[in-house]
mmCIF file of the N, C-alpha and C atoms, coordinates in Angstrom:
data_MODEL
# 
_entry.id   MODEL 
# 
loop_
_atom_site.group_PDB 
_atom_site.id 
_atom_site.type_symbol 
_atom_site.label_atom_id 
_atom_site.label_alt_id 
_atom_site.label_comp_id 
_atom_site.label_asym_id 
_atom_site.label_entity_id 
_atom_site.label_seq_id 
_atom_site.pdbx_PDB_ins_code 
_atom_site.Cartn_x 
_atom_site.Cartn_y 
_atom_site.Cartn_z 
_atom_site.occupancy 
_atom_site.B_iso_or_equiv 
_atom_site.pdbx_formal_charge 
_atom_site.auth_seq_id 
_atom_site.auth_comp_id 
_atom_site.auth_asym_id 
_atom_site.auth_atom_id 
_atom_site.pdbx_PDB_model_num 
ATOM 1   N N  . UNK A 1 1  ? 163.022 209.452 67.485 1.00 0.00 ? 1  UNK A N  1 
ATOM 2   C CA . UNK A 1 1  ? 164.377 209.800 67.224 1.00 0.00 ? 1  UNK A CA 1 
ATOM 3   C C  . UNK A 1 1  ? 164.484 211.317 67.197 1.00 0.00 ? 1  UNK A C  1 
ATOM 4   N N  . UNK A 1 2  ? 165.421 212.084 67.638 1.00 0.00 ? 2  UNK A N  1 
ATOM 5   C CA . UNK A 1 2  ? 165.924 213.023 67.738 1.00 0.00 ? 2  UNK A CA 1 
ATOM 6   C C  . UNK A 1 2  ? 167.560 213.332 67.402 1.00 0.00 ? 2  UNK A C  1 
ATOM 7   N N  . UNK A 1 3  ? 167.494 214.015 66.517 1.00 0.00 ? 3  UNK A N  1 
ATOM 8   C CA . UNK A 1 3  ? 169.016 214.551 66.014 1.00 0.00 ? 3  UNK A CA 1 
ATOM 9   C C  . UNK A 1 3  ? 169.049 216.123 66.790 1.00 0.00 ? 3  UNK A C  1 
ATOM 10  N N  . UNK A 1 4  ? 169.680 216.556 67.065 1.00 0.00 ? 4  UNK A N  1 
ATOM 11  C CA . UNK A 1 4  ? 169.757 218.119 67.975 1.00 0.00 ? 4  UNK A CA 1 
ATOM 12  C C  . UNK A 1 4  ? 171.665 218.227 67.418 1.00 0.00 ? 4  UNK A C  1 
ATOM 13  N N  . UNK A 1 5  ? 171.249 219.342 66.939 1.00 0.00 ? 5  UNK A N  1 
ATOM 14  C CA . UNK A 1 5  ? 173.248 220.107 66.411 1.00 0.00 ? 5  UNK A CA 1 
ATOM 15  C C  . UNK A 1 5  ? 172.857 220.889 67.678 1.00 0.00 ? 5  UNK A C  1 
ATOM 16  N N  . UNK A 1 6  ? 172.208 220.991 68.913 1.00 0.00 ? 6  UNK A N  1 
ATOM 17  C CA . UNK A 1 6  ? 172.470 222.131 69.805 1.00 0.00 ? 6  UNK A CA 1 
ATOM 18  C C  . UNK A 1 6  ? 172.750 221.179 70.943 1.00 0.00 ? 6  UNK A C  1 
ATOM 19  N N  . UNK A 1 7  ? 172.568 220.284 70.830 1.00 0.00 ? 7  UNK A N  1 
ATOM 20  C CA . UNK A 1 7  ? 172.843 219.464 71.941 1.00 0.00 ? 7  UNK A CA 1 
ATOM 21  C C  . UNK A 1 7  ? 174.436 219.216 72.070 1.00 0.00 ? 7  UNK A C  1 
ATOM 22  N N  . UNK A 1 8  ? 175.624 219.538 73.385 1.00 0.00 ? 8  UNK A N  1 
ATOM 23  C CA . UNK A 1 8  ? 176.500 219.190 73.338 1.00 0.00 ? 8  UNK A CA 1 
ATOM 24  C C  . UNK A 1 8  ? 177.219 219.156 71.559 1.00 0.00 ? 8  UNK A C  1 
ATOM 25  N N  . UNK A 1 9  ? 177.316 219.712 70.921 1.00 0.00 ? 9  UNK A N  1 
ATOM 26  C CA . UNK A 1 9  ? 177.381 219.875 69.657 1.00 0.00 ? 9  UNK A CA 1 
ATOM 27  C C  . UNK A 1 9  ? 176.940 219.345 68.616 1.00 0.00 ? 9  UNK A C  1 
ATOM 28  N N  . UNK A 1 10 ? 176.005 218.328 69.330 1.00 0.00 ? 10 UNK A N  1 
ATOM 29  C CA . UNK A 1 10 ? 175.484 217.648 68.082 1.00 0.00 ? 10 UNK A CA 1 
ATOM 30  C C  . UNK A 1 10 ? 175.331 216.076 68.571 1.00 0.00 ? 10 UNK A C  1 
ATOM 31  N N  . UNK A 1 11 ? 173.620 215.561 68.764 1.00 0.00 ? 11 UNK A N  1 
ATOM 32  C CA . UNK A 1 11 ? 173.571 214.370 69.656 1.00 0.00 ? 11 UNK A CA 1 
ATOM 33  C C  . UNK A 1 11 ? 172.440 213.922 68.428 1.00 0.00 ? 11 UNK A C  1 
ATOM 34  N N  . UNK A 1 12 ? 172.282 212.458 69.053 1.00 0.00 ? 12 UNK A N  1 
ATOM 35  C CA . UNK A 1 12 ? 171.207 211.778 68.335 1.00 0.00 ? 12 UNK A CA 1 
ATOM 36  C C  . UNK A 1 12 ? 171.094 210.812 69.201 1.00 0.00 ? 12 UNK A C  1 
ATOM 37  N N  . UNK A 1 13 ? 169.324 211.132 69.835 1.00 0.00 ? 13 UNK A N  1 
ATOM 38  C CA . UNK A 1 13 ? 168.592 210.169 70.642 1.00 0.00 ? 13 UNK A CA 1 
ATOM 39  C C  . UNK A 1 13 ? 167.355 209.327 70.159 1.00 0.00 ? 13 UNK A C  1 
ATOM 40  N N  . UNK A 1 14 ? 167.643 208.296 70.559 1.00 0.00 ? 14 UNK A N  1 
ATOM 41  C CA . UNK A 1 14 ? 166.466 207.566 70.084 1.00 0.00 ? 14 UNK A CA 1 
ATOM 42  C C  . UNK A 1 14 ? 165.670 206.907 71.048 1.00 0.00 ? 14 UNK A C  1 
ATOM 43  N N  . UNK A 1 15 ? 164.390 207.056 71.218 1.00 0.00 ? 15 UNK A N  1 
ATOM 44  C CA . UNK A 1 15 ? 163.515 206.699 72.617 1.00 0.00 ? 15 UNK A CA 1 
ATOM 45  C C  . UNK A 1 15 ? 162.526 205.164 71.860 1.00 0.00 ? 15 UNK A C  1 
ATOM 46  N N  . UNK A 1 16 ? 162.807 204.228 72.671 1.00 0.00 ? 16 UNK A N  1 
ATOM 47  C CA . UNK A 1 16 ? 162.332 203.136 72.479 1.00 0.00 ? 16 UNK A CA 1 
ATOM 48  C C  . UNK A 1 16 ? 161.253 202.818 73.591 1.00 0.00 ? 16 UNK A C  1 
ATOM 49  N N  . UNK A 1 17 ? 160.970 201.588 73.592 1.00 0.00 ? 17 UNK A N  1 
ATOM 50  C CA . UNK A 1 17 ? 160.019 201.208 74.469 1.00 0.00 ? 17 UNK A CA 1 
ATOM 51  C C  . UNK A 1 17 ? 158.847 201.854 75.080 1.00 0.00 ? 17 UNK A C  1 
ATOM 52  N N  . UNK A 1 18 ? 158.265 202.326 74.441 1.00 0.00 ? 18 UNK A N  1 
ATOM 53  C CA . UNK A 1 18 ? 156.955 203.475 74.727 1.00 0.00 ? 18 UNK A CA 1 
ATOM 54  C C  . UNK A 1 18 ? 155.944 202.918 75.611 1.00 0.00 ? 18 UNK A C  1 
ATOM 55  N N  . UNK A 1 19 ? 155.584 203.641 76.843 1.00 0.00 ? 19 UNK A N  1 
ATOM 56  C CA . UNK A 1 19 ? 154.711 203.137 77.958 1.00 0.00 ? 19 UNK A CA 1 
ATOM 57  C C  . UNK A 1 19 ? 153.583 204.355 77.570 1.00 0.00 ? 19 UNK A C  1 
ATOM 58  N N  . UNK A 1 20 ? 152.797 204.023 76.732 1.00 0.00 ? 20 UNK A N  1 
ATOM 59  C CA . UNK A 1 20 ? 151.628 205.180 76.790 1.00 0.00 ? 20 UNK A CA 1 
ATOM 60  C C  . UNK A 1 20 ? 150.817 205.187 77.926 1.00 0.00 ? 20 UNK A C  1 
ATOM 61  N N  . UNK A 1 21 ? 150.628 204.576 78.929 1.00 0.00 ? 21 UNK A N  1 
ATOM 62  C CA . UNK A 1 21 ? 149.709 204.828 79.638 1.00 0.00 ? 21 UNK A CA 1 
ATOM 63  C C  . UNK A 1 21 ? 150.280 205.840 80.814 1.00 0.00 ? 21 UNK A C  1 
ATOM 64  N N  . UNK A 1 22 ? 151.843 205.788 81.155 1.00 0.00 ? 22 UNK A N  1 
ATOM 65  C CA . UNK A 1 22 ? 152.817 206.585 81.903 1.00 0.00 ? 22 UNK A CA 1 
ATOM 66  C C  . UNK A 1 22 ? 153.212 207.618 81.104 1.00 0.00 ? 22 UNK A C  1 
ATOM 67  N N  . UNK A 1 23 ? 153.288 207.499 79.801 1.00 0.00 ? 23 UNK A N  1 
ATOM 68  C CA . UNK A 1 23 ? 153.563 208.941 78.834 1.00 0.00 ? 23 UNK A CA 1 
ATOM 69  C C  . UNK A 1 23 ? 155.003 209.053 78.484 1.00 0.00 ? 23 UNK A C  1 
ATOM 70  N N  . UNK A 1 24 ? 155.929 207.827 78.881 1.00 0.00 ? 24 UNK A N  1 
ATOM 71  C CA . UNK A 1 24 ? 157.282 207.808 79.135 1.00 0.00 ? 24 UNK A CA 1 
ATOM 72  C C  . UNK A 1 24 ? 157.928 206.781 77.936 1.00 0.00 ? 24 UNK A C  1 
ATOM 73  N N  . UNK A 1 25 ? 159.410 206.893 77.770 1.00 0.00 ? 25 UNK A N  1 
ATOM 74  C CA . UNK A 1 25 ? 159.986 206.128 77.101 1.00 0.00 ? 25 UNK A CA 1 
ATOM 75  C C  . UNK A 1 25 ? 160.919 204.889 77.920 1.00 0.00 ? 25 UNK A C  1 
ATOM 76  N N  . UNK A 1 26 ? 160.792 204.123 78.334 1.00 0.00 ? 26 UNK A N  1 
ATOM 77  C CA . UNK A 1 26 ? 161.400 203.096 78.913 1.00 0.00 ? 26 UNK A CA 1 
ATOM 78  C C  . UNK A 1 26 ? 162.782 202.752 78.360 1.00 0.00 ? 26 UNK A C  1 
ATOM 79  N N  . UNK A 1 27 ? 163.400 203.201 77.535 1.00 0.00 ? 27 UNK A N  1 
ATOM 80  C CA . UNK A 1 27 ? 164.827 203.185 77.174 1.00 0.00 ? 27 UNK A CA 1 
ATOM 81  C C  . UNK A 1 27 ? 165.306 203.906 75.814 1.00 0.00 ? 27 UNK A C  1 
ATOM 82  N N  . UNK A 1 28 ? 166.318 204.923 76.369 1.00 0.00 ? 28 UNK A N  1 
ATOM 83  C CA . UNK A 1 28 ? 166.663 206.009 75.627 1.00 0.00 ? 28 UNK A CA 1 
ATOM 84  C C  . UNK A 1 28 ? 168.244 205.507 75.204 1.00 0.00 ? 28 UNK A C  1 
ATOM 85  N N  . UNK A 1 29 ? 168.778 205.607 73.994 1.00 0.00 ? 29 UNK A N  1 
ATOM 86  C CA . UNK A 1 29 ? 170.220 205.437 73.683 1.00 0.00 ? 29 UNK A CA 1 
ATOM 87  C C  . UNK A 1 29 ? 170.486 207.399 72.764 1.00 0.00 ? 29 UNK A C  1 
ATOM 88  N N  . UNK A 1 30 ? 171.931 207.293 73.423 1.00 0.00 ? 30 UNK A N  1 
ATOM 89  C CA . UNK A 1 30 ? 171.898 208.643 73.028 1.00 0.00 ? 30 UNK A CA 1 
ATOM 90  C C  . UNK A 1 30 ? 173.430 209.035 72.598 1.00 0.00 ? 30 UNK A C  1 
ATOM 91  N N  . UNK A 1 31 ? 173.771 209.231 71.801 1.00 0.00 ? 31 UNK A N  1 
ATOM 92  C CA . UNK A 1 31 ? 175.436 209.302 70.994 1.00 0.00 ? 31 UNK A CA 1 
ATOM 93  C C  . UNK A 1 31 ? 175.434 210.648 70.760 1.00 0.00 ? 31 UNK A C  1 
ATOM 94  N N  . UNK A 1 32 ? 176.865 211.141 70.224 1.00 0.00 ? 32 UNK A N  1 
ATOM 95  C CA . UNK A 1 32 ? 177.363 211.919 69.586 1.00 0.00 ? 32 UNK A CA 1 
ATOM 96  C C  . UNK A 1 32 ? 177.161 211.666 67.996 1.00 0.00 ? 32 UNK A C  1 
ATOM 97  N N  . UNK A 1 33 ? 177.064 212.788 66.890 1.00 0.00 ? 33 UNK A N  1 
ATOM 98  C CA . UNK A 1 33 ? 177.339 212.414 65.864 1.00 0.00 ? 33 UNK A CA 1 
ATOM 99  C C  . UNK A 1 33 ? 178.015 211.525 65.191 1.00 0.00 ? 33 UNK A C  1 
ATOM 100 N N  . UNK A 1 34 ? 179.393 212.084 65.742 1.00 0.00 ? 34 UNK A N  1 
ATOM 101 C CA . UNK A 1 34 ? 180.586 211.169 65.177 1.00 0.00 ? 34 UNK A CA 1 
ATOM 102 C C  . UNK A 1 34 ? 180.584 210.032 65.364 1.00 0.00 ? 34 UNK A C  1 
ATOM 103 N N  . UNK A 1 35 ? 180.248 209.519 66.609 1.00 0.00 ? 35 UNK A N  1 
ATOM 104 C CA . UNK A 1 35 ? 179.441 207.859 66.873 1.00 0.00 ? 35 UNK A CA 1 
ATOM 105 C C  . UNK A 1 35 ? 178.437 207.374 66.131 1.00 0.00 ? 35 UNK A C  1 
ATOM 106 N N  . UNK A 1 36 ? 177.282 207.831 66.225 1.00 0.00 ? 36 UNK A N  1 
ATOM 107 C CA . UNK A 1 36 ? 175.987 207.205 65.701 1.00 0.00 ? 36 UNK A CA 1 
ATOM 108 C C  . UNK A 1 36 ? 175.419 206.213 66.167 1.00 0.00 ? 36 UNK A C  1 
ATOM 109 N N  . UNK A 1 37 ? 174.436 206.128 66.079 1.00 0.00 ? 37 UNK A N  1 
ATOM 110 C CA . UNK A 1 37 ? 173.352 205.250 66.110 1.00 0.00 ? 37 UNK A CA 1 
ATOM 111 C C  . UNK A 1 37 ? 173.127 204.231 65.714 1.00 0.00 ? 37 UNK A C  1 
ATOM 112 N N  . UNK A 1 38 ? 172.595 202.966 65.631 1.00 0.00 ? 38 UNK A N  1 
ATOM 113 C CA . UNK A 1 38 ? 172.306 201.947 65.113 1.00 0.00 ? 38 UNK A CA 1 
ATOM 114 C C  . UNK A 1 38 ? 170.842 201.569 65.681 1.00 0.00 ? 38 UNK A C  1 
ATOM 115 N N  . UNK A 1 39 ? 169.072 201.214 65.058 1.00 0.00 ? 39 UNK A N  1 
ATOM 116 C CA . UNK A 1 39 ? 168.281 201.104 65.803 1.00 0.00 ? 39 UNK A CA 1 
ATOM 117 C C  . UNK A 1 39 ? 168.132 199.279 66.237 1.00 0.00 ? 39 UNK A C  1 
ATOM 118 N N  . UNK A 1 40 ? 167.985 199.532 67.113 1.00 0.00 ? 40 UNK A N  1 
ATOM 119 C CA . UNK A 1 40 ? 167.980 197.790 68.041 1.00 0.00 ? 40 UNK A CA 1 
ATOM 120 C C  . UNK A 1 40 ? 166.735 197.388 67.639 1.00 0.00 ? 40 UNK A C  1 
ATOM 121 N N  . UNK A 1 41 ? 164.997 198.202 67.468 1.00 0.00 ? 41 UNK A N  1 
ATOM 122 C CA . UNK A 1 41 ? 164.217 197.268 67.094 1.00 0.00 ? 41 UNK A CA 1 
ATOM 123 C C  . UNK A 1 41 ? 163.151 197.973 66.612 1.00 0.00 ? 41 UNK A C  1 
ATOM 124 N N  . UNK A 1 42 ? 161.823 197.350 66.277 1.00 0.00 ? 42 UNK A N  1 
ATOM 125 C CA . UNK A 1 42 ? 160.848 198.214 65.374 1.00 0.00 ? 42 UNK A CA 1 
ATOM 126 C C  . UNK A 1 42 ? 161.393 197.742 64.061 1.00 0.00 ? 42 UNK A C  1 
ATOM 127 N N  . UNK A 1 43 ? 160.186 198.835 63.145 1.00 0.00 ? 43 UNK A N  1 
ATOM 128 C CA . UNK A 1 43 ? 160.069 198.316 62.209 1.00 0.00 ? 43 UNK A CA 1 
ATOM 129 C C  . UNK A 1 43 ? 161.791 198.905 61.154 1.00 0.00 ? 43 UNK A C  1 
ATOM 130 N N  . UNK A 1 44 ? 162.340 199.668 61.524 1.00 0.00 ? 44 UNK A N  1 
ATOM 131 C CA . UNK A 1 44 ? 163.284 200.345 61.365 1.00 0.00 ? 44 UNK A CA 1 
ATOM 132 C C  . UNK A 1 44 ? 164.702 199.330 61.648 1.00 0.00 ? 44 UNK A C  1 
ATOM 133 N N  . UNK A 1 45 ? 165.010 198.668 62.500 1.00 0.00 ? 45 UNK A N  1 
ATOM 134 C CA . UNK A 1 45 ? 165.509 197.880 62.640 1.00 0.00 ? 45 UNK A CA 1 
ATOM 135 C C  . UNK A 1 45 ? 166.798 197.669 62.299 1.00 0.00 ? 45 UNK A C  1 
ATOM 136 N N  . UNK A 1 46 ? 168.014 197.804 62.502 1.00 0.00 ? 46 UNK A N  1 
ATOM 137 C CA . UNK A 1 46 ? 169.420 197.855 61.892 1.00 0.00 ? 46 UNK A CA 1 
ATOM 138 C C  . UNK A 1 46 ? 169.293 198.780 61.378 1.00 0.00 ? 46 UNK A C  1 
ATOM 139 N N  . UNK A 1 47 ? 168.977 199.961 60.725 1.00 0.00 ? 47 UNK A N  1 
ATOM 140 C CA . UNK A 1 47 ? 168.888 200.930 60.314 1.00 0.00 ? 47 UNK A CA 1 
ATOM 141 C C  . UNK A 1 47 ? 170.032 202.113 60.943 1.00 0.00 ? 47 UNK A C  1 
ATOM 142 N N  . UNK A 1 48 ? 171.152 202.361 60.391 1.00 0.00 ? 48 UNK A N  1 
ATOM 143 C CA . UNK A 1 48 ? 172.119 203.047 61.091 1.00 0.00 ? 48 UNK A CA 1 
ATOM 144 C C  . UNK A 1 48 ? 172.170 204.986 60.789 1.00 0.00 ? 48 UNK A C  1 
ATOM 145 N N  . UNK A 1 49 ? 172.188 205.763 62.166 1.00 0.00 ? 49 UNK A N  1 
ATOM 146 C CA . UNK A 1 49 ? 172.259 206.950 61.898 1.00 0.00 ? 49 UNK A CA 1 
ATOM 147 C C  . UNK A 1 49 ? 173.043 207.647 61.853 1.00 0.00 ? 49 UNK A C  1 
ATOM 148 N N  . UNK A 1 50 ? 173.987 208.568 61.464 1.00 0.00 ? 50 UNK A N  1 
ATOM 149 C CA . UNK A 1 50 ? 175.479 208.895 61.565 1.00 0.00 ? 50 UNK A CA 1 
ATOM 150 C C  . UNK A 1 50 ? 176.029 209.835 61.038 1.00 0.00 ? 50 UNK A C  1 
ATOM 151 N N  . UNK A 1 51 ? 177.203 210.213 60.802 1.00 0.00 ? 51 UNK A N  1 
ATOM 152 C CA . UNK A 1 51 ? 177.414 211.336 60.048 1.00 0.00 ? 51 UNK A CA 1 
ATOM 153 C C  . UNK A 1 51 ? 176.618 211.087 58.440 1.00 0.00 ? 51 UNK A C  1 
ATOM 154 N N  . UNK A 1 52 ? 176.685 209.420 58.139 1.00 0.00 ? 52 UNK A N  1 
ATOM 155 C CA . UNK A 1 52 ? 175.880 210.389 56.430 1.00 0.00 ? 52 UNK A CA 1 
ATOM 156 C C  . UNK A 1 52 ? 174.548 210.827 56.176 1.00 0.00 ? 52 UNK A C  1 
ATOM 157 N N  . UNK A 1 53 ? 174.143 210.919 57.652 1.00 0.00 ? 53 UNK A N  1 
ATOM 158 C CA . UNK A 1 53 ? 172.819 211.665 57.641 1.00 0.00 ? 53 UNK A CA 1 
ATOM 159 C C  . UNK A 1 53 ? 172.650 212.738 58.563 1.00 0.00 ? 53 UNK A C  1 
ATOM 160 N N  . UNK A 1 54 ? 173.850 213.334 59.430 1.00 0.00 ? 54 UNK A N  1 
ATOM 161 C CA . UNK A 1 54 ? 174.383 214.245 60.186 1.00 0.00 ? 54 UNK A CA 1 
ATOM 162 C C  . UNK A 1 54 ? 175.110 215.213 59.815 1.00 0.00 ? 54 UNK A C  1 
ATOM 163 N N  . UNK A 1 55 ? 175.717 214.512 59.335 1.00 0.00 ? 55 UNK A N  1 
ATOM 164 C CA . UNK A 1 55 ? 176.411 215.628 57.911 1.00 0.00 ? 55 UNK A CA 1 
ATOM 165 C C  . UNK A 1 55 ? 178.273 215.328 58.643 1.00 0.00 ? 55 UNK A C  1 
ATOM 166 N N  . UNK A 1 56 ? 179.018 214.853 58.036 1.00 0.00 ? 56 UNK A N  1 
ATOM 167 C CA . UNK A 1 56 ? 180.188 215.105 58.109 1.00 0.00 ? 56 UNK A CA 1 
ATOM 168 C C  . UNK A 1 56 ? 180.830 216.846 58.706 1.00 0.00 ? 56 UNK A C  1 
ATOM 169 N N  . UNK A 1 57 ? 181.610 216.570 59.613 1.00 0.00 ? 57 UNK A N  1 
ATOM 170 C CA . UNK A 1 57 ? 181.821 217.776 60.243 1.00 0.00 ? 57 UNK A CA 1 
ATOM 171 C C  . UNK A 1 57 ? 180.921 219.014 60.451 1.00 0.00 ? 57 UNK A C  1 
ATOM 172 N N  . UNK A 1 58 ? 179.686 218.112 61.088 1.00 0.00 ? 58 UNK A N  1 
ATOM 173 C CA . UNK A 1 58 ? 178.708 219.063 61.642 1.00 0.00 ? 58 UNK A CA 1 
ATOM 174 C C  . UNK A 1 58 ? 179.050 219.618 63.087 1.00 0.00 ? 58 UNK A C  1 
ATOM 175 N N  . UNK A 1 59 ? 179.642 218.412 63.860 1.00 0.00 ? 59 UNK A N  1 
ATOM 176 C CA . UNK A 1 59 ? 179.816 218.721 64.979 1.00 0.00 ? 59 UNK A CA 1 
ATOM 177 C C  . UNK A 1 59 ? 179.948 220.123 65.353 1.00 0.00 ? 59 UNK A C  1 
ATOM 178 N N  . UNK A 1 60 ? 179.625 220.953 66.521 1.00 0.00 ? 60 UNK A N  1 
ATOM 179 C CA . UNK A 1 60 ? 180.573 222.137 66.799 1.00 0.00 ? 60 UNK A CA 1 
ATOM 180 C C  . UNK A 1 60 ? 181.330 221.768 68.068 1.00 0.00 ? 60 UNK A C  1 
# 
Protein backbone atom coordinates (compact mmCIF):
# COMPACT_ATOMS: atom_id res chain seq x y z
CA UNK A 1 0.00 0.00 0.00
CA UNK A 2 0.98 3.38 -0.81
CA UNK A 3 -0.61 6.72 0.30
CA UNK A 4 1.40 9.67 -1.78
CA UNK A 5 -0.17 13.59 -0.91
CA UNK A 6 2.20 14.23 -4.11
CA UNK A 7 0.50 12.16 -6.26
CA UNK A 8 -2.23 14.08 -8.32
CA UNK A 9 -2.97 15.62 -4.87
CA UNK A 10 -3.20 12.91 -2.96
CA UNK A 11 -3.64 9.00 -4.13
CA UNK A 12 -3.72 5.69 -2.38
CA UNK A 13 -2.46 2.52 -4.15
CA UNK A 14 -2.61 -0.75 -3.19
CA UNK A 15 -0.59 -3.59 -5.12
CA UNK A 16 -2.00 -7.05 -4.75
CA UNK A 17 -1.22 -10.23 -6.26
CA UNK A 18 2.58 -10.46 -5.95
CA UNK A 19 4.50 -12.53 -8.70
CA UNK A 20 7.97 -12.77 -6.99
CA UNK A 21 9.59 -14.60 -9.42
CA UNK A 22 8.70 -11.57 -12.24
CA UNK A 23 9.22 -8.92 -9.38
CA UNK A 24 5.74 -7.48 -10.36
CA UNK A 25 2.33 -6.81 -8.86
CA UNK A 26 -0.42 -8.46 -10.89
CA UNK A 27 -3.19 -6.02 -9.83
CA UNK A 28 -2.98 -2.50 -8.66
CA UNK A 29 -6.30 -0.46 -7.42
CA UNK A 30 -5.59 3.14 -7.10
CA UNK A 31 -8.12 6.13 -5.77
CA UNK A 32 -8.08 9.52 -4.76
CA UNK A 33 -8.27 10.35 -1.10
CA UNK A 34 -11.61 11.53 -1.03
CA UNK A 35 -12.64 8.06 -2.47
CA UNK A 36 -10.62 5.52 -0.67
CA UNK A 37 -9.84 2.31 -0.56
CA UNK A 38 -11.31 -0.75 0.63
CA UNK A 39 -8.73 -4.02 0.71
CA UNK A 40 -10.32 -7.03 -1.42
CA UNK A 41 -7.95 -9.68 0.22
CA UNK A 42 -5.05 -10.87 2.53
CA UNK A 43 -4.84 -10.89 5.79
CA UNK A 44 -6.08 -7.21 6.00
CA UNK A 45 -9.16 -7.85 4.35
CA UNK A 46 -12.22 -5.31 4.35
CA UNK A 47 -10.07 -3.09 5.99
CA UNK A 48 -11.03 0.47 4.61
CA UNK A 49 -8.52 3.45 3.77
CA UNK A 50 -9.74 7.01 3.48
CA UNK A 51 -9.84 10.29 4.60
CA UNK A 52 -9.80 9.04 8.45
CA UNK A 53 -6.50 7.94 7.82
CA UNK A 54 -5.67 10.59 5.02
CA UNK A 55 -6.62 13.21 6.87
CA UNK A 56 -9.78 15.17 5.97
CA UNK A 57 -8.99 17.98 3.55
CA UNK A 58 -5.62 16.83 2.76
CA UNK A 59 -6.21 16.85 -0.73
CA UNK A 60 -4.33 19.72 -2.67
Amino acid sequence: MLIDDFDEGGTITVLTSPDPEAAVYADEVRAAYTAGVTLSDGPAKGFAIGEDVTGPGRAR
